[in-house]
C-alpha positions as CSV (number, residue, x, y, z in Angstrom):
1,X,-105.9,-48.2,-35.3
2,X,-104.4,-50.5,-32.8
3,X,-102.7,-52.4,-35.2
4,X,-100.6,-49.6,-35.9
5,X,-98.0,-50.6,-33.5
6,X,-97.6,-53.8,-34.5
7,X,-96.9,-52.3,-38.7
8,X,-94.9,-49.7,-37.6
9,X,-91.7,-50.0,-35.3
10,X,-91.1,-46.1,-34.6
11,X,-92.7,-43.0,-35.9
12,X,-89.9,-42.2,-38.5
13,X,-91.1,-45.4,-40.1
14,X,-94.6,-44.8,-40.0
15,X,-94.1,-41.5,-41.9
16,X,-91.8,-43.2,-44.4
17,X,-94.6,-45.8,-45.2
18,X,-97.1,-43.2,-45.1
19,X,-95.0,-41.2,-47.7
20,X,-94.8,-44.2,-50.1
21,X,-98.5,-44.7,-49.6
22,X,-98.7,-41.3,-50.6
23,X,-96.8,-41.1,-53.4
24,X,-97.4,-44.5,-55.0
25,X,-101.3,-43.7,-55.0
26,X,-102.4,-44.2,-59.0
27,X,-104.6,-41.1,-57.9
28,X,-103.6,-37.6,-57.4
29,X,-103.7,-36.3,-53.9
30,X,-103.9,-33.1,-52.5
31,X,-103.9,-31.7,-49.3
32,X,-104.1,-28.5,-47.7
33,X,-104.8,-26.8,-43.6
34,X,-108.2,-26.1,-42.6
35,X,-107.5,-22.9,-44.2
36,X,-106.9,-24.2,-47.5
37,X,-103.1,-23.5,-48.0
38,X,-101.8,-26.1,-50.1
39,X,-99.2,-28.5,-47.7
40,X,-98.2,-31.6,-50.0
41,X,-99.0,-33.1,-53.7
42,X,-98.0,-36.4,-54.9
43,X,-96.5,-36.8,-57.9
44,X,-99.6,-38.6,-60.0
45,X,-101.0,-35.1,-59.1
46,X,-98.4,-33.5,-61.4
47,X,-99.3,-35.7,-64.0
48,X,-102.9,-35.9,-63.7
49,X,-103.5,-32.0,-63.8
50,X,-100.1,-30.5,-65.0
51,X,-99.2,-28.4,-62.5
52,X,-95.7,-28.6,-60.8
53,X,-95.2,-28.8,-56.9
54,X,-93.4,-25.0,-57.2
55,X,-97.1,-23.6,-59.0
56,X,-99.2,-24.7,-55.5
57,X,-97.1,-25.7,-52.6
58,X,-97.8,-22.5,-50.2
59,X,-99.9,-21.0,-52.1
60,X,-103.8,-21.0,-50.5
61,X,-106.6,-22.5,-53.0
62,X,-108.1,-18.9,-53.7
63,X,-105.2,-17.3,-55.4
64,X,-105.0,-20.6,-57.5
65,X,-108.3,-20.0,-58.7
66,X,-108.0,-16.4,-58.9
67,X,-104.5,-16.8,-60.9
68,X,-107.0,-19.6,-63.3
69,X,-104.5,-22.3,-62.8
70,X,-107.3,-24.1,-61.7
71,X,-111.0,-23.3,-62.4
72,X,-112.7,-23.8,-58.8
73,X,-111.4,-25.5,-55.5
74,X,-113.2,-28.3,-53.4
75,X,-110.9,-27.3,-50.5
76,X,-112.4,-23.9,-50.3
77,X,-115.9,-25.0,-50.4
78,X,-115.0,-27.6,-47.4
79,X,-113.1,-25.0,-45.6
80,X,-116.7,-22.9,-45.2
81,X,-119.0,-25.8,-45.3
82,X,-116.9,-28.5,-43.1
83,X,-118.3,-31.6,-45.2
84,X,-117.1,-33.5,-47.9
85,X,-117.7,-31.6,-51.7
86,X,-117.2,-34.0,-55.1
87,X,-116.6,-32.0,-58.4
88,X,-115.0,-31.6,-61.8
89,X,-112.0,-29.4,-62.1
90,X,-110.5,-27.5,-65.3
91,X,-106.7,-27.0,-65.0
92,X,-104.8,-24.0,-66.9
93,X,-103.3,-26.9,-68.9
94,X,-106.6,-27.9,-70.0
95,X,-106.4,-30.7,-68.6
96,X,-109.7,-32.2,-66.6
97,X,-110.2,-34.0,-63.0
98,X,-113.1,-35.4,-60.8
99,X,-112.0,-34.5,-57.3
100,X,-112.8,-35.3,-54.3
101,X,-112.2,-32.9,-50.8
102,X,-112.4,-33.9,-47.3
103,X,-112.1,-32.7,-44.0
104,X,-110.4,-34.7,-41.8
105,X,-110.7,-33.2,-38.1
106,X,-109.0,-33.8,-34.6
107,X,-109.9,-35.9,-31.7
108,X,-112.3,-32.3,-30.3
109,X,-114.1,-32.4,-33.7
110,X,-112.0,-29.4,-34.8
111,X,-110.8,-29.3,-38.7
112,X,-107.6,-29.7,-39.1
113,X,-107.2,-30.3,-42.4
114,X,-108.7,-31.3,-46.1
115,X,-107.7,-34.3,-47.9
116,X,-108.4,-34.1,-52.2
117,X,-108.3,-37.2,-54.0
118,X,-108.1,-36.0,-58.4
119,X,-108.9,-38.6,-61.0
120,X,-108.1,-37.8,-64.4
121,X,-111.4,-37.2,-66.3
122,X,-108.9,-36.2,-69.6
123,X,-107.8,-40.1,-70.0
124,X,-111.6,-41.1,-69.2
125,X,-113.1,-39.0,-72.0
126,X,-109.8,-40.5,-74.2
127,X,-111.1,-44.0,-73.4
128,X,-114.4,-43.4,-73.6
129,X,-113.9,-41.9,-77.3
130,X,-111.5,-44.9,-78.5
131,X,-114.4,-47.7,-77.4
132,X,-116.9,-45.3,-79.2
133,X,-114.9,-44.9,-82.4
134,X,-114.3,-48.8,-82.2
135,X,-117.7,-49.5,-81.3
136,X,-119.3,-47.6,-84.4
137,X,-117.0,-49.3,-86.5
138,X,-117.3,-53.0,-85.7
139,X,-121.2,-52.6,-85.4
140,X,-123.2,-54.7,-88.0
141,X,-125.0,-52.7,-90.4
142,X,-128.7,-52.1,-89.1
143,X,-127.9,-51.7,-85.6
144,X,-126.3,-49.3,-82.8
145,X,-127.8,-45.8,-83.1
146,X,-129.6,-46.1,-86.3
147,X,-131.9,-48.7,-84.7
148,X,-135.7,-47.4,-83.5
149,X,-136.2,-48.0,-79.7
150,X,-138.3,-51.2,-79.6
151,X,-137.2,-52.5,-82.7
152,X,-135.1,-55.8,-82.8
153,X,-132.2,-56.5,-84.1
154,X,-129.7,-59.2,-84.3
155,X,-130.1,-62.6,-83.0
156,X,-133.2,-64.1,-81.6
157,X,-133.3,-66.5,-78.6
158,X,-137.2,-68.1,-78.4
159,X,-137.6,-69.8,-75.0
């Protein structure tokens, strides 16, 4: 971190850059207190999982699980446990995420904070289902699923 002077020229800027890092992230990001009261979304987070800044910002992670806009919370489970927690997430507007919670402590080794990174499992299954479809289709006839294990198909190199 001592480059950090040489980046940024004040604080102000600092935070600005860290804002557009923030909000610029293709990935959703979350982040609440150590106690798991929701402090700041970016704006691929609305996208990726639905909600609006107004449904979360204030609110602490157990009465948006209890209220089902979201089906479990990562930041809850680092709040108790103090380590890192990866896991899929189910949004009220059915939509799906893999996220990632983290605590990030002080200097004195005291949390301080949880940082949750959300990647959009909905467009993953999406993509996943086009290559499929596209897959089955363009496959010869006598291959792909219908083929026994062992068996051989297609071309044959000889060495």
């Amino acid at each position: 971190m001592g480059h950090t002077k040489e980046i940024f020229s004040t604080v102000a800027e600092a935070a600005e850059r860290l804002n557009a890092i923030i909000e610029h992230s293709f990935d959703g990001i979350f982040i609440t207190d150590k106690n798991a009261n929701v402090l700041r979304i970016n704006h691929a987070y609305e996208d990726i999982t639905g909600l609006k800044s107004e449904d979360v910002l204030g609110k602490n992670m157990a009465d948006l699980v209890k209220g089902k806009l979201i089906s479990h919370s990562g930041s809850l489970i680092v709040a108790r446990t103090k380590k890192p927690v990866t896991l899929q997430q189910r949004f009220r507007s059915g939509k799906e995420a893999l996220v990632t919670s983290s605590p990030i402590f002080d200097k004195n080794g005291t949390l301080i904070m949880i940082v949750t990174n959300v990647r959009d499992l909905t467009e993953i299954y999406n993509l996943k289902e086009i290559v499929q479809e596209k897959t089955d289709a363009t496959a010869p006839f006598g291959t792909g699923s219908y083929s026994k294990p062992g068996s051989r198909t297609g071309s044959h190199r000889q060495g």
